[in-house]
SERO-4910 file (N, C-alpha, C, O; in steps of 0.05 Angstrom, whole numbers):
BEGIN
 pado doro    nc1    nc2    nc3   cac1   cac2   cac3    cc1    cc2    cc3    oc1    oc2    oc3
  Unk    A   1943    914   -300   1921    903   -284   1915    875   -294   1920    867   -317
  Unk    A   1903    862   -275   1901    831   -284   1877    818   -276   1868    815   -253
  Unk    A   1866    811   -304   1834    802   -287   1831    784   -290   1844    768   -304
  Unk    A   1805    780   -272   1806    758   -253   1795    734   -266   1781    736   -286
  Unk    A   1806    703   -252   1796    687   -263   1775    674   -260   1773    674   -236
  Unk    A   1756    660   -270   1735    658   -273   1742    615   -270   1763    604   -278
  Unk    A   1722    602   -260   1721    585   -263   1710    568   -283   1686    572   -277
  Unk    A   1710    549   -306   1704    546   -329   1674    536   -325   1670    528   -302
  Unk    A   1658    535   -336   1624    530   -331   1617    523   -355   1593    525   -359
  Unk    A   1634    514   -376   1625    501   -400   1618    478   -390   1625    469   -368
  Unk    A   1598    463   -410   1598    430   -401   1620    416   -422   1635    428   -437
  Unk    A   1616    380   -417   1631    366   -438   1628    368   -464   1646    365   -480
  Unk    A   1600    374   -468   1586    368   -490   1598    397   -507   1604    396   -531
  Unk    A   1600    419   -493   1609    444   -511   1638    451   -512   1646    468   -528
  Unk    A   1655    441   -495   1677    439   -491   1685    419   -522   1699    427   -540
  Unk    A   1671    393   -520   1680    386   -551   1673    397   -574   1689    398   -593
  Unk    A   1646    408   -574   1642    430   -597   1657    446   -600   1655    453   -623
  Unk    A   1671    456   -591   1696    479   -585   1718    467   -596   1726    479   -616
  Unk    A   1733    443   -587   1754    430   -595   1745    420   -628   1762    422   -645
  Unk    A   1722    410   -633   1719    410   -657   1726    429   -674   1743    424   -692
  Unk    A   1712    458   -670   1711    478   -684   1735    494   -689   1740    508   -709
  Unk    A   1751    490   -667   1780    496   -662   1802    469   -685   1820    477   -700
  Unk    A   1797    451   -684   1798    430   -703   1802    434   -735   1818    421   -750
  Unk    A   1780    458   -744   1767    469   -771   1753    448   -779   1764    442   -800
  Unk    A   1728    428   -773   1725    413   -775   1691    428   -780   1677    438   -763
  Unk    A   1685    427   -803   1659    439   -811   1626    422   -809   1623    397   -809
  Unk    A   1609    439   -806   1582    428   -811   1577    422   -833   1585    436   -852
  Unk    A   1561    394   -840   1554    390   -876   1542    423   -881   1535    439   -863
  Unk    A   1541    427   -908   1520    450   -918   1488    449   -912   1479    470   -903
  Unk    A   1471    433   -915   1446    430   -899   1445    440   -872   1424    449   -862
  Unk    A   1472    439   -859   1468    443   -827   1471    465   -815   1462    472   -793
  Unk    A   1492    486   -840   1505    501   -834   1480    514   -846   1479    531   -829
  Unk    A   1452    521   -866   1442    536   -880   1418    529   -856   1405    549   -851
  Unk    A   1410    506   -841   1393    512   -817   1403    529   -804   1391    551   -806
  Unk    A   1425    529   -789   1430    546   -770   1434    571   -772   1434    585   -752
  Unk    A   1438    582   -799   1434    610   -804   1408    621   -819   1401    644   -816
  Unk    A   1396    606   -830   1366    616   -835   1345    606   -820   1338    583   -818
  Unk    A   1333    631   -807   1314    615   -781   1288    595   -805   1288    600   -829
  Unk    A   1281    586   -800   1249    571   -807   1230    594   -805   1221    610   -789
  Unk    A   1227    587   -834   1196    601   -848   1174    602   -837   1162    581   -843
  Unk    A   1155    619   -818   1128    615   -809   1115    613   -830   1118    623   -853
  Unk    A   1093    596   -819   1067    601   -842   1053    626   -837   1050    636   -815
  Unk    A   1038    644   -872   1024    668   -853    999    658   -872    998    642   -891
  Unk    A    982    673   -858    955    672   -871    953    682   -908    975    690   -916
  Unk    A    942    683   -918    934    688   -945    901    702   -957    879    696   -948
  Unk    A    903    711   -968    879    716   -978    867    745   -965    883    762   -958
  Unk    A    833    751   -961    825    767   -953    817    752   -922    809    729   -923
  Unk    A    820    766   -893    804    762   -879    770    745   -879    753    758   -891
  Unk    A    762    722   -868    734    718   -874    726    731   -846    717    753   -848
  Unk    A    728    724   -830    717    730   -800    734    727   -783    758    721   -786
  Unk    A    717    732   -755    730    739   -729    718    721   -717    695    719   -726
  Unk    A    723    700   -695    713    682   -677    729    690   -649    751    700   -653
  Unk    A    719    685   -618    725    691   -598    733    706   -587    755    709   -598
  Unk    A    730    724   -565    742    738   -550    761    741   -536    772    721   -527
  Unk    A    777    776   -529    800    779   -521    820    761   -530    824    760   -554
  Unk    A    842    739   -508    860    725   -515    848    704   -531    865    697   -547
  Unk    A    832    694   -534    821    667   -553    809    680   -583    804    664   -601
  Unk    A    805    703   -586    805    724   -617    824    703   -633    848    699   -628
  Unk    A    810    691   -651    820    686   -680    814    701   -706    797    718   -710
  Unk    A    826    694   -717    819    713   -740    822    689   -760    841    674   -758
  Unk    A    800    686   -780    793    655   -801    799    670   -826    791    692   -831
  Unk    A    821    651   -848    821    653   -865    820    633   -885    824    611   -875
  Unk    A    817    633   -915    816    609   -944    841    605   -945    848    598   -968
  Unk    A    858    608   -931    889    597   -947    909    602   -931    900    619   -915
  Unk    A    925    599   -927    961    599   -915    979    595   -931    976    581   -950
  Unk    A    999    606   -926   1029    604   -956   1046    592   -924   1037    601   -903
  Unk    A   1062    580   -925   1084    563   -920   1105    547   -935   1096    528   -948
  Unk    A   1131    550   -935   1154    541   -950   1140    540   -978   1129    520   -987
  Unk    A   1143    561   -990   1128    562  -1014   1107    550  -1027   1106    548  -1052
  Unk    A   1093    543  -1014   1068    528  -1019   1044    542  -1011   1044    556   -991
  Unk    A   1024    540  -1026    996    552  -1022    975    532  -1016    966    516  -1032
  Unk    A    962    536   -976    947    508   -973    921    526   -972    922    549   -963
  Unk    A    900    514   -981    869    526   -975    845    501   -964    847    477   -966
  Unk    A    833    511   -957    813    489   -945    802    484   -968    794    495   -989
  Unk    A    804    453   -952    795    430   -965    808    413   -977    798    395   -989
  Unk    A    833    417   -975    871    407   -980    874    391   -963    876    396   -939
  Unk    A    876    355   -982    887    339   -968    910    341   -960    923    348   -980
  Unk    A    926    340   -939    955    348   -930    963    324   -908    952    312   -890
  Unk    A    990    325   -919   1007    306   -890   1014    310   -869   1038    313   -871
  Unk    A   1008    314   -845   1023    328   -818   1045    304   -810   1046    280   -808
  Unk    A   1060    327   -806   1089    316   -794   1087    299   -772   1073    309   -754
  Unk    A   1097    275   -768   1096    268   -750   1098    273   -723   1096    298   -721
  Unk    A   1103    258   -690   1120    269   -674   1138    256   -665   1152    265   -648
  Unk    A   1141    234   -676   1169    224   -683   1179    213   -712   1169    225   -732
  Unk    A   1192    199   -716   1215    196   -745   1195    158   -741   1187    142   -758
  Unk    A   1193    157   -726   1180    123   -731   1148    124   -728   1139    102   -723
  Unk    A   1134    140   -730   1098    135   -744   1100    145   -759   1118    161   -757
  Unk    A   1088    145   -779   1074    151   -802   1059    182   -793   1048    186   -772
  Unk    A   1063    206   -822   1053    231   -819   1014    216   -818   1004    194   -824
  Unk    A   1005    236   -809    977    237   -811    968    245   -825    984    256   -841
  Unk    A    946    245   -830    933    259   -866    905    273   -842    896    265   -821
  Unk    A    899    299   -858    871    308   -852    871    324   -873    889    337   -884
  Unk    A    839    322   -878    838    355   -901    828    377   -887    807    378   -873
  Unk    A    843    394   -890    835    420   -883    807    429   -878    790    429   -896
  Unk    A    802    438   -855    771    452   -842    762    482   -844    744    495   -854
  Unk    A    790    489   -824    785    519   -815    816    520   -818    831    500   -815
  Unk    A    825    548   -826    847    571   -822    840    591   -807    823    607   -812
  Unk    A    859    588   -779    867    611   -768    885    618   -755    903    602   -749
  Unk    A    884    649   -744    908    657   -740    903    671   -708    888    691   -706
  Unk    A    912    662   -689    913    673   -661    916    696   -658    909    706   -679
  Unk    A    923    717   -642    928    740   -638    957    742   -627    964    764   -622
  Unk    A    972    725   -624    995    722   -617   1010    726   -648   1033    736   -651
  Unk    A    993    715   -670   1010    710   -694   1019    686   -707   1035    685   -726
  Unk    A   1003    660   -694   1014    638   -706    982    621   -721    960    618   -710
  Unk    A    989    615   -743    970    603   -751    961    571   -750    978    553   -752
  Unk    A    939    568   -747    930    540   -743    914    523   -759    897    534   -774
  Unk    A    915    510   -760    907    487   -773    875    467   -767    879    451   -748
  Unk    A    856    466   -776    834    457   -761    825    433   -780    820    439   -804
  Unk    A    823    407   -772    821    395   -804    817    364   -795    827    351   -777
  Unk    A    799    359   -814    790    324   -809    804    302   -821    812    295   -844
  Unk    A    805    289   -792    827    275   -795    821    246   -807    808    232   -791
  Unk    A    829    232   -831    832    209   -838    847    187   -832    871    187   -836
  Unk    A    830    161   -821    853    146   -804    865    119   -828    850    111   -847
  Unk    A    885    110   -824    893     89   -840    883     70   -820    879     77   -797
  Unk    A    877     34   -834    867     19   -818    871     13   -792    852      8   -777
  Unk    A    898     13   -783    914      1   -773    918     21   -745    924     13   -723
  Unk    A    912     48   -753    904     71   -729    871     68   -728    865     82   -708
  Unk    A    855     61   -734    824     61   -726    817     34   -708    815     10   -715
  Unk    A    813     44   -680    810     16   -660    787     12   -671    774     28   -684
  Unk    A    778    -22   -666    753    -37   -676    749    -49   -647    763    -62   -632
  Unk    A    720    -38   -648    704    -50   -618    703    -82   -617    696   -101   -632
  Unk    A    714    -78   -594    716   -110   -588    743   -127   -594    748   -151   -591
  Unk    A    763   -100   -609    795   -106   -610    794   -125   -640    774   -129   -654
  Unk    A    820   -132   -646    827   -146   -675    838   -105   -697    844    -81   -694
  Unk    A    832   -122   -713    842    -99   -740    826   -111   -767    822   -133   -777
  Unk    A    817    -79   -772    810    -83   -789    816    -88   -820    834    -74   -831
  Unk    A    801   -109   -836    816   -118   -862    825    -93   -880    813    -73   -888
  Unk    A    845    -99   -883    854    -75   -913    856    -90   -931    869   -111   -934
  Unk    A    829    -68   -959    833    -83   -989    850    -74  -1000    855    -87  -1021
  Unk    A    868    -52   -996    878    -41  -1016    902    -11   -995    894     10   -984
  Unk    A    933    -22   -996    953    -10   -987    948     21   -984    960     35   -968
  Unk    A    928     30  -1001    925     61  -1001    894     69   -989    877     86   -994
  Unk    A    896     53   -975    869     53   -959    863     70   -938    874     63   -917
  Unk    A    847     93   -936    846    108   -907    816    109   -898    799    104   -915
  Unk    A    807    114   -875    785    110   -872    781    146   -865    797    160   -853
  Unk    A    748    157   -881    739    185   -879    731    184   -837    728    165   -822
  Unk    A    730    209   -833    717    213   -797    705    234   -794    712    254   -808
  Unk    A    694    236   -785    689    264   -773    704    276   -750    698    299   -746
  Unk    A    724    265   -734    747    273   -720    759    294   -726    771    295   -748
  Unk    A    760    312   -711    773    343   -722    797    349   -704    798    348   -679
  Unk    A    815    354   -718    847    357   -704    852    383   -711    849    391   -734
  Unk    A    862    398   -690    878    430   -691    908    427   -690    919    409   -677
  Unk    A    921    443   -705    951    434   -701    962    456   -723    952    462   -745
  Unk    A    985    465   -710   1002    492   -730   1007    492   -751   1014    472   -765
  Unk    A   1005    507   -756   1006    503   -787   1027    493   -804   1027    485   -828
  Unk    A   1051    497   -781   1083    481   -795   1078    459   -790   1097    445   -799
  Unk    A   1065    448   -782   1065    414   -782   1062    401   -805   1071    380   -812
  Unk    A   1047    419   -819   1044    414   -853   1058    413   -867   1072    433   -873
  Unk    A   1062    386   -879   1090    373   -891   1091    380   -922   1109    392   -933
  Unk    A   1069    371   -936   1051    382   -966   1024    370   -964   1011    362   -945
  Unk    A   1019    371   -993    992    370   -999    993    343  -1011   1014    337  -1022
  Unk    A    965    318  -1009    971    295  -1019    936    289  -1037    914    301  -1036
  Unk    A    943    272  -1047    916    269  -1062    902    236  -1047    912    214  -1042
  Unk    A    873    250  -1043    857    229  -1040    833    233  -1055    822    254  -1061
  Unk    A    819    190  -1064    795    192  -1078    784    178  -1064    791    159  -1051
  Unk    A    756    195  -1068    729    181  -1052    715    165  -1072    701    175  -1089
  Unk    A    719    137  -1069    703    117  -1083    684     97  -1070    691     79  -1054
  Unk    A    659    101  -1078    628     81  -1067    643     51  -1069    661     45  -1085
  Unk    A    633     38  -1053    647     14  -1054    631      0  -1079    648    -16  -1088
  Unk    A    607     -2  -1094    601     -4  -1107    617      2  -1134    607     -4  -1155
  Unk    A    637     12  -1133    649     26  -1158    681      7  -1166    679    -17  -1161
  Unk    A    703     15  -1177    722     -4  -1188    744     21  -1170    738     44  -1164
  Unk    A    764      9  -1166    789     25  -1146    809     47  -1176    817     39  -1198
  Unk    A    810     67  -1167    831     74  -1190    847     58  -1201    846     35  -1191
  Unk    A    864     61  -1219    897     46  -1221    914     67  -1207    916     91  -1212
  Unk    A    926     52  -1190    949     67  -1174    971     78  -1198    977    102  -1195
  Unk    A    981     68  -1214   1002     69  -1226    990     98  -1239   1006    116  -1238
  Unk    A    958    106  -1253    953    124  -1274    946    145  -1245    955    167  -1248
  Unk    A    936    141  -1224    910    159  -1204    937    151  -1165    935    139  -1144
  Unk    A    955    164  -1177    970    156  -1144    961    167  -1127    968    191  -1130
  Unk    A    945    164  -1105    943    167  -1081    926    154  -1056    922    130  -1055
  Unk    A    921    164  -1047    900    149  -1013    869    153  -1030    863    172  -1044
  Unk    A    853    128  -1024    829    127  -1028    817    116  -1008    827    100   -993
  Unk    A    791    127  -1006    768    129   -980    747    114   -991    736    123  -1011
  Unk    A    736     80   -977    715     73   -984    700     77   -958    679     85   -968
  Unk    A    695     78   -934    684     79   -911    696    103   -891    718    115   -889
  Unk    A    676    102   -881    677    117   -855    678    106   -826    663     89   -818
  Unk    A    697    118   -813    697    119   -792    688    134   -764    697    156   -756
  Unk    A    668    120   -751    662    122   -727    677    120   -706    674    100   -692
  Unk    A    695    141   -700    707    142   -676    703    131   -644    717    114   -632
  Unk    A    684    144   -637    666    137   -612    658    120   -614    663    107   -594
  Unk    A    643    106   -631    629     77   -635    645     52   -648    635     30   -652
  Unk    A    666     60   -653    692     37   -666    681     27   -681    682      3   -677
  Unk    A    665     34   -704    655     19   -725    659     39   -749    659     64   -747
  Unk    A    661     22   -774    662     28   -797    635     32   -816    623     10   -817
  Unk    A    619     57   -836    606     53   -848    616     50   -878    638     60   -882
  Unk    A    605     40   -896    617     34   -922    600     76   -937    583     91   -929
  Unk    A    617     74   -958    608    104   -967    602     98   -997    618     93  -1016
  Unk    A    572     98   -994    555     94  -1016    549    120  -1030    558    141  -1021
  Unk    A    533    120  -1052    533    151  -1075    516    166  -1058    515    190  -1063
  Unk    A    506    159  -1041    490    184  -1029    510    201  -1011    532    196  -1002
  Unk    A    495    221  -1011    516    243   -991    517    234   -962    498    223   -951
  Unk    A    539    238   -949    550    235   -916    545    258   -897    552    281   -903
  Unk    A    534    254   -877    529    278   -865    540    269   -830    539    286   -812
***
């Protein structure tokens, strides 16, 4: 018996994958250890704190998430991944942990802008004293929890005060705040921010 032929429905693109692989012509090891180990979800950590919203919008809030071996908890400055390879990750510290009812955990967290992302009313840019400069917001960004690249350090210094040394204290420091809606900057003096 002789069966039947089928017309080919590969495209070009897999037709050369094929001739490659037929080739013996291998994936680096990085490529080959993606494609057989799926990616790590993040899961929640800790004890349950509460429940927020109903039916499909039910979250469930928790102090912590483990992802690619790392332990993040609120109030963890962290880098989010970009969404492309040419901006710069974002920084926010951590707000809220939670976890959907579907199973994926989220990310709720205030976001810190570098100068150069904070519009100024009436257009221009604002001066930067110092390369590790971010401005504090009250802007709150939700976003998965794999977006979370690691954890980074930032210091809150009164402008009244002297800047760390980068070389002894490495990371992002906060002298002002940012007003989103109002495109203006406040300076962050020893009193508390509300």
């Amino acid at each position: 018996m002789e069966l039947p032929k089928f017309a080919p429905t590969s495209t070009s693109e897999e037709e050369e994958m094929l001739k490659e692989h037929v080739e013996g012509e291998r994936l680096p090891p990085e490529e080959e250890k993606e494609k057989e180990a799926p990616q790590e979800e993040p899961k929640p950590a800790g004890k349950l704190v509460r429940f927020s919203g109903e039916g499909n919008q039910k979250r469930s809030h928790y102090k912590a998430f483990e992802f690619a071996g790392n332990r993040y908890t609120i109030e963890d400055p962290v880098l989010l991944a970009p969404e492309t390879k040419e901006l710069k990750p974002d920084i926010t510290i951590i707000k809220d942990i939670t976890q959907t009812i579907d199973g994926m955990v989220i990310v709720t967290g205030q976001r810190l802008y570098r100068p150069e992302e904070a519009k100024k009313k009436g257009g221009g840019s604002w001066q930067i004293r110092d390369s590790r400069e971010l401005f504090y917001s009250i802007h709150r960004v939700e976003v998965p929890a794999k977006c979370v690249m690691h954890k980074c350090v930032v210091y809150f210094v009164s402008v009244n005060k002297q800047l760390p040394d980068s070389r002894k204290h490495p990371g992002f420091i906060i002298q002002q705040v940012y007003d989103a809606e109002k495109q203006k900057l406040w300076k962050i003096i020893d009193k508390e921010y509300d």
